[in-house]
C-alpha positions in Angstrom: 130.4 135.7 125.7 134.0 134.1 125.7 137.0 134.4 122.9 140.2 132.7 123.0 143.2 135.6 122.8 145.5 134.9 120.2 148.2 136.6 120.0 150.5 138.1 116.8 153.4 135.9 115.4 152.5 132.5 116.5 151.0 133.9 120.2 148.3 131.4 122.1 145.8 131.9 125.2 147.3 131.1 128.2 146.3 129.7 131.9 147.7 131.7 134.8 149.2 128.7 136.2 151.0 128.2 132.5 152.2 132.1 133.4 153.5 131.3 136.8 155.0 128.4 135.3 157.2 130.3 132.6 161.0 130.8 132.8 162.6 134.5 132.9 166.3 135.6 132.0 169.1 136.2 133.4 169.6 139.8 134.7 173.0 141.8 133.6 174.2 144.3 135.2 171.5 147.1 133.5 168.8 145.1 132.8 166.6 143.3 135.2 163.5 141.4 133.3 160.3 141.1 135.5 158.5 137.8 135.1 155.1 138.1 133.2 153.6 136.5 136.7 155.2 139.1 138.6 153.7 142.0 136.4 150.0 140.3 136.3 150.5 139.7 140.1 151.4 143.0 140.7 148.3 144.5 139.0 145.6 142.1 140.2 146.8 142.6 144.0 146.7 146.2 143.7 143.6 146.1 142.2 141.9 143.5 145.4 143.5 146.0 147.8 141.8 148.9 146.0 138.3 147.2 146.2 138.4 146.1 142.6 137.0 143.0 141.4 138.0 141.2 138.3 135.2 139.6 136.3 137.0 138.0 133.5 140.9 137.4 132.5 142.7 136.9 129.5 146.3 135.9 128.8 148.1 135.1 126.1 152.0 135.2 124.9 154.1 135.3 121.8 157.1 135.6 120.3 158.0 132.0 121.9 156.5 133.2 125.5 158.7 136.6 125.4 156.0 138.6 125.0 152.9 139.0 127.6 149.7 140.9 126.8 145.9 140.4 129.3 143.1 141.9 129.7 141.3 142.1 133.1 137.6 143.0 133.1 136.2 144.5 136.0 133.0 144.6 138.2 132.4 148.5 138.0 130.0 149.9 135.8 130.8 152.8 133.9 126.8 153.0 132.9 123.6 153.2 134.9 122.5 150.0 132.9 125.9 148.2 133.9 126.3 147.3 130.0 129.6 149.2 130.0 132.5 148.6 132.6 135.9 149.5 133.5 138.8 147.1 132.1 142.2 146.8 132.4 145.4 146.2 129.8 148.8 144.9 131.0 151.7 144.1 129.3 155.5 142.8 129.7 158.2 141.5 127.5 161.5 139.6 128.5 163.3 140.2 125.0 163.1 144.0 125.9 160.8 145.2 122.9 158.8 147.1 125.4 158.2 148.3 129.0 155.9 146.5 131.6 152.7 148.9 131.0 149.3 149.5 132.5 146.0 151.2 131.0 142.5 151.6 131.6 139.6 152.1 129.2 135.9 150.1 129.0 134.1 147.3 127.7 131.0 147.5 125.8 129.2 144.1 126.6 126.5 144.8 124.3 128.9 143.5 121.6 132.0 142.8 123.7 133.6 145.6 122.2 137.0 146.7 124.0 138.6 150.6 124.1 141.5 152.1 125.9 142.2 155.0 126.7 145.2 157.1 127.2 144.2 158.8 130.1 145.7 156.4 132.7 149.1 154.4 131.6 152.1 153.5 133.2 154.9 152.1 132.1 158.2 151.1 133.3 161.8 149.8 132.5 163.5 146.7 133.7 165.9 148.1 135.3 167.0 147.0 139.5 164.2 149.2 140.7 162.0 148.7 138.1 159.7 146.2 139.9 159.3 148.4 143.0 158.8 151.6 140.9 156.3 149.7 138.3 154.4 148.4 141.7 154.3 152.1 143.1 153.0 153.7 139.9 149.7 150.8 139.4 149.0 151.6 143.0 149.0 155.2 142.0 147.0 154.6 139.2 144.3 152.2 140.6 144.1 154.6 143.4 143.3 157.0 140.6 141.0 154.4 139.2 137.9 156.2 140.5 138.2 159.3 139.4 139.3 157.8 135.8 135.6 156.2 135.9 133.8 159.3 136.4 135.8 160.8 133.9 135.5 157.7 131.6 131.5 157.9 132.7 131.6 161.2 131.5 132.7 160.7 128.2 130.7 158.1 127.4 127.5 160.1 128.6 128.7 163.1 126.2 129.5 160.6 123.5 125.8 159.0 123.5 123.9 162.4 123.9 126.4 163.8 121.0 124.2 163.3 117.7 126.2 162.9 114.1 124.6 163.8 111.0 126.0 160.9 108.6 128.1 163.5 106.7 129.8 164.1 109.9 130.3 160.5 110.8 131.4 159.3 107.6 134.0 162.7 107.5 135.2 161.2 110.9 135.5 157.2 109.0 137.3 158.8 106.4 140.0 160.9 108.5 140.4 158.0 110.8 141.9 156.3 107.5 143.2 158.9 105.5 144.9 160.9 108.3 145.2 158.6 111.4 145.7 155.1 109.8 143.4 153.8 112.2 141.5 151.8 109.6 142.9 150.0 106.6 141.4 150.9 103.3 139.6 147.9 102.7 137.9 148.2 106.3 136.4 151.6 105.6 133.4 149.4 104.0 132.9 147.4 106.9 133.0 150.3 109.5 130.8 152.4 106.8 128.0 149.8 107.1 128.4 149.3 110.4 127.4 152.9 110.8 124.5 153.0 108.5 123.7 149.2 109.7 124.4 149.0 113.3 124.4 145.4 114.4 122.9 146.1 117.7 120.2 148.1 118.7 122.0 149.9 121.3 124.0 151.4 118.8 121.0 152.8 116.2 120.9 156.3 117.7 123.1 158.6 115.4 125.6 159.0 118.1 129.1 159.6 118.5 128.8 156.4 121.0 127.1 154.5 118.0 130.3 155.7 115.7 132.7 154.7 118.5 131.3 151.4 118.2 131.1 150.9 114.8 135.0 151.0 114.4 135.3 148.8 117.6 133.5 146.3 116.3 136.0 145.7 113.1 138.7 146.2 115.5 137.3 143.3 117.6 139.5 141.0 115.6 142.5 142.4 117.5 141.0 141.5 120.7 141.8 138.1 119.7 145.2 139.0 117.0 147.0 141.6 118.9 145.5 143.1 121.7 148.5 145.8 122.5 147.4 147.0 118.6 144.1 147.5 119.8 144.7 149.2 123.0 147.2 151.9 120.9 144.5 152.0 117.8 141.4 152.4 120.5 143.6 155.4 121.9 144.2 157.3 119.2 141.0 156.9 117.7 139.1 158.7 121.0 141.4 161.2 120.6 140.0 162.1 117.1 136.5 161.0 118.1 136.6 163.2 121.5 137.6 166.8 121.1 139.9 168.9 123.7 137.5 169.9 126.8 136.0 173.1 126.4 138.2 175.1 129.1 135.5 177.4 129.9 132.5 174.8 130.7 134.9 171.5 131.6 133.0 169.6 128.9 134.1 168.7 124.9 132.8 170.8 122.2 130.1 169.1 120.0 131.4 171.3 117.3 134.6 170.1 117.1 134.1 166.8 115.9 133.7 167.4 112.8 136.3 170.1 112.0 
């Protein structure tokens, strides 16, 4: 399955070669903006050194090229059926609205549904040592890559042995709207009979997995409107979806998800 990633206020897909191409300020004397190439660069040789493969790439830029946003899919399964792998998010502005960043999370290719997670992230400054420090921390972090895929593994497994009554799962739709704004209003409807009328079998089970998926299937939109929304809305909405781990047994209490 392919999409096109279009970004927020008048952003378009990109080539890599269009990246490389693009122009970067000036520096002054406490700023010192990283190309968008240098930041994608940076990530995808850190990940080939790391044994990582890359499966599939998007790129895309707004705000008249200031703004940077891809998504990197990887090879590595986070599922014994492969339908679920590891991906990657990477940002970067020039106009200094926001630090380069790096986060992990996984893809469902089922639906080619996409969710971050806030576990690993790294972001930096522009500032003179920004490029060195930004490359040190994404080799820290893809070097940490492995254990955030058993730990992502993990939570997926919990998630599609975790069963939801539909009073639970539709408590959960309504506090990701009411308390999180997650979901606008008018999308609780969609996500409702998403739920109750999963599109794909994979996601029939009464699951938390299956609930996961029915709100990153509305949010797939974003994938191809504003991806850094959807990485900070896929975030937040595993945090309400996956409880604290239980201290005493390392694993998240079923109970809690519905409190």
């Amino acid at each position: 399955m392919s999409a096109t990633l279009m970004l927020q206020d008048g952003g378009r897909e990109i080539t890599r070669d269009e990246l490389n191409n693009l122009s970067c300020p000036s520096a002054t004397r406490s700023w010192r903006p990283i190309s968008h190439a240098t930041v994608l660069d940076t990530a995808l040789q850190t990940l080939t050194e790391a044994g990582y493969a890359v499966a599939k790439m998007r790129l895309g830029v707004s705000r008249e090229r200031q703004r940077f946003f891809g998504t990197l899919d990887l090879t590595t399964a986070l599922t014994h059926d492969g339908a679920v792998t590891l991906a990657v998010g990477i940002r970067n502005s020039v106009d200094r609205s926001f630090p380069m960043s790096f986060c992990a999370g996984s893809r469902a290719f089922v639906c080619d549904n996409l969710a971050f997670h806030s576990d690993l992230i790294v972001k930096r400054k522009h500032t003179v040592n920004g490029a060195a420090r930004f490359s040190a921390d994404i080799a820290r972090a893809v070097m940490s890559l492995n254990s955030f895929k058993e730990a992502e593994a993990q939570r997926i497994e919990w998630m599609q042995k975790t069963e939801l009554k539909d009073v639970e799962a539709e408590s959960l739709i309504l506090r990701a709207c009411v308390e999180r704004g997650l979901v606008a209003q008018r999308q609780l409807p969609l996500v409702y009979r998403e739920w109750h009328e999963p599109e794909h079998e994979a996601f029939k089970p009464r699951t938390a997995w299956s609930l996961l998926n029915a709100f990153t299937a509305i949010f797939r939109e974003l994938q191809t409107k504003n991806p850094a929304d959807l990485a900070h809305r896929t975030m937040r909405l595993q945090a309400l979806l996956v409880p604290p781990q239980n201290e005493s047994h390392g694993i998240p209490d079923a109970a809690a998800l519905a409190v």
